[in-house]
C-alpha positions in Angstrom: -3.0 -7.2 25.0 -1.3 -4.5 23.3 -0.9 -3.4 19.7 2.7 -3.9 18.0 2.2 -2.9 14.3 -0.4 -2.6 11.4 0.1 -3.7 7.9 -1.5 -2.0 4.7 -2.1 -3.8 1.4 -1.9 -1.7 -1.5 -4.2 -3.4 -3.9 -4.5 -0.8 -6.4 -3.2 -3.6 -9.8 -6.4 -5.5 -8.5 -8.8 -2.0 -8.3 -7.7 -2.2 -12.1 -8.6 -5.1 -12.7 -12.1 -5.2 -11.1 -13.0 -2.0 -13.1 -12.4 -4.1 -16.0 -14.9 -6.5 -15.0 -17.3 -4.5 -13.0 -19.9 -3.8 -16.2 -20.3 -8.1 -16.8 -21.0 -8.2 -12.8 -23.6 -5.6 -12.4 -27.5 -5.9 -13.4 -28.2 -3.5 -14.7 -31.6 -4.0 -16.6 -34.1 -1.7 -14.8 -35.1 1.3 -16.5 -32.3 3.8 -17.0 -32.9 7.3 -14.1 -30.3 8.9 -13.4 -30.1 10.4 -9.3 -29.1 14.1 -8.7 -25.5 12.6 -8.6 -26.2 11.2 -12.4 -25.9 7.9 -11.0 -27.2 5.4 -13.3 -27.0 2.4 -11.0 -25.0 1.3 -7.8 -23.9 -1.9 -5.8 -21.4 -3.8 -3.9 -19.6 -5.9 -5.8 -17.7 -7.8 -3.0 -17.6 -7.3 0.7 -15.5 -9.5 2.8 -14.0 -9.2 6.4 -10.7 -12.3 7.5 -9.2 -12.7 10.7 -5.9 -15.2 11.3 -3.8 -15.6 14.4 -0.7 -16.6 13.9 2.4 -16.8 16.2 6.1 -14.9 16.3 8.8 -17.8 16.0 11.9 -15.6 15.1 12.6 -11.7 14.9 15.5 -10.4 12.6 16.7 -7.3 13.7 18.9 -6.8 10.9 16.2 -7.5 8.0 13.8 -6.2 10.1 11.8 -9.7 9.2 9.4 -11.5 11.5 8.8 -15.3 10.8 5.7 -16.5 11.9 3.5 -19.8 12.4 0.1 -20.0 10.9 -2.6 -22.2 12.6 -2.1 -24.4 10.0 1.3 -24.9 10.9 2.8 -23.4 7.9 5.6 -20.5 8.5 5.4 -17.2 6.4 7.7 -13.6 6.8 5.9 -10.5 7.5 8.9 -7.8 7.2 8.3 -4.1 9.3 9.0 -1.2 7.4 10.5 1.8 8.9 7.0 3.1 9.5 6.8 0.5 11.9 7.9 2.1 14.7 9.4 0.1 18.2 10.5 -2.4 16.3 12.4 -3.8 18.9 9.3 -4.7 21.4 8.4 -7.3 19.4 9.3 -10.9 20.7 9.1 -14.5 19.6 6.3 -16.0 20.9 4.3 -13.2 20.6 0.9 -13.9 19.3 0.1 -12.3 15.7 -3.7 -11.3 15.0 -4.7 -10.7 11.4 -7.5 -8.4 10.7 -8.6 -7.4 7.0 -11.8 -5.6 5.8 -12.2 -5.3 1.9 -15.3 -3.9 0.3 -15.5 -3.4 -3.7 -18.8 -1.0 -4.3 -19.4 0.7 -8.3 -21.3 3.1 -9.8 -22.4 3.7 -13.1 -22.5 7.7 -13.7 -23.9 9.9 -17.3 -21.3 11.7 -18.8 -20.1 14.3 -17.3 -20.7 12.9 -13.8 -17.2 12.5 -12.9 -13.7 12.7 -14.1 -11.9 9.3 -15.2 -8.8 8.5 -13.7 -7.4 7.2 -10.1 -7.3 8.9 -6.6 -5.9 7.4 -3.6 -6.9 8.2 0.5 -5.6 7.3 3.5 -4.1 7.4 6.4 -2.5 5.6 9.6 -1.9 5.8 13.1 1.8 4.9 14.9 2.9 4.0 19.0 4.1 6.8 20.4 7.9 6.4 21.3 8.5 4.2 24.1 5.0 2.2 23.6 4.5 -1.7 21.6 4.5 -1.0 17.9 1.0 -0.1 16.4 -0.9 1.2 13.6 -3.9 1.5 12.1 -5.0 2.3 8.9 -7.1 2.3 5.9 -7.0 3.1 2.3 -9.7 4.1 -0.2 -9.3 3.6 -3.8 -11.3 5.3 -6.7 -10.6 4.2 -10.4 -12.8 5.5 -13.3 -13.2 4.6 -16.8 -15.6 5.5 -19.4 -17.6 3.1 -21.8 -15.6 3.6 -24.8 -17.9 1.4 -27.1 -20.6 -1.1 -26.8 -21.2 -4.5 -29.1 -23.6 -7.0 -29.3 -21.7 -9.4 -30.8 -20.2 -10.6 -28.9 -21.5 -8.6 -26.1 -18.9 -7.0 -25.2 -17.6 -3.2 -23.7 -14.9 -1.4 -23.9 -13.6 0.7 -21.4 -11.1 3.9 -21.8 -9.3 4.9 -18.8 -7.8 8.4 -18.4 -4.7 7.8 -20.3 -6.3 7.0 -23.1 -5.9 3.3 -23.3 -8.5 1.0 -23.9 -9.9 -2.4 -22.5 -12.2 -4.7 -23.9 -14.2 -7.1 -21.5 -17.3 -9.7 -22.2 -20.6 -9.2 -20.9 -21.8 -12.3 -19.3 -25.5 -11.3 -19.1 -26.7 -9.5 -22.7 -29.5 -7.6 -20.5 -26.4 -5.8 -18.5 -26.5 -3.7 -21.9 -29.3 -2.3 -21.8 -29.2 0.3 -19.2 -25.9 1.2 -20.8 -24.5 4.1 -23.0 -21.2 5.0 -24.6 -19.8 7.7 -22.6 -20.9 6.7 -19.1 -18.5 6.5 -16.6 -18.1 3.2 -14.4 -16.7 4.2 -11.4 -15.4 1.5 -8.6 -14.4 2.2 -5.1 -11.8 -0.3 -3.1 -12.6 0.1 0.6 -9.7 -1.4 2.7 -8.6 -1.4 6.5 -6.4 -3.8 7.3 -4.2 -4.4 10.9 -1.5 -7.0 12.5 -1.4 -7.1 16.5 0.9 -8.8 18.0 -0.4 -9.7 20.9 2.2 -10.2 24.6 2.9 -13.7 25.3 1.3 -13.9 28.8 
């Protein structure tokens, strides 16, 4: 088995979205201590790993598209970028494994603590000329907002992100308040890694 190519999703629309939501998921009720970070509270808001196999049915050189069959027996195109690199290595019949690792972690900092607004890591790894198409990579995506306001009816937050614009979201648990101040900073991480191997028909 050899690597062919890796795949990154750029998820960063859903990062915004989660740090829109990320106050009415956490519980927050304990007593409010800040850590020498001026954490207020932590967690991990979702952590989830999927693996799918599917196989290579046709290869478009000119589109650069691959269609492939899910185990399900539905079809669906994958298209290579020019990052992918030895395009031409992959074949039909080729077996396509799936592998995606997301984890969604936040934490709730005092003013000061950090700085709203987005950053953006990552990197990848290519074939080296002559080899089967592969990468690997992963991304990391930081997005910070600052509690803007705070009502209790209905409980509600609103979050200000660092152009200026603001988002109101409901609390679902009133006692998520508590621990809460205008002008902390909720900050949410997206973890991602994320590869496609395409796997030699033996």
């Amino acid at each position: 088995m050899k690597s062919k190519y890796t795949l990154i999703r750029d998820d960063l629309l859903r990062v915004l979205l989660v740090v829109t939501c990320a106050v009415s998921l956490a519980a927050c009720a304990a007593a409010r201590h800040p850590d020498s970070t001026g954490v207020v509270q932590s967690g991990t808001l979702e952590e989830a790993t999927v693996e799918a196999v599917a196989t290579v049915e046709k290869v478009d050189t000119s589109t650069r598209d691959i269609t492939v069959k899910m185990t399900d027996g539905s079809s669906n195109v994958i298209h290579a970028g020019p990052d992918v690199v030895n395009f031409d290595q992959i074949d039909s019949g080729d077996q396509i494994r799936v592998v995606y690792y997301e984890s969604v972690a936040y934490d709730v900092k005092v003013p000061g603590a950090a700085t709203p607004g987005v950053t953006m890591t990552g990197g990848a790894e290519r074939a080296a000329a002559g080899q089967k198409p592969g990468t690997m990579g992963a991304r990391v995506i930081t997005v910070t907002a600052t509690i803007d306001k705070i009502d209790r009816d209905p409980d509600s937050v609103t979050l200000r992100g660092a152009d200026g614009k603001t988002r109101t979201v409901q609390v679902r648990n009133p006692k998520n308040l508590e621990n809460l101040k205008v002008g902390d900073l909720v900050e949410i991480t997206l973890s991602q890694a994320m590869a496609v191997v395409v796997e030699e028909t033996k």
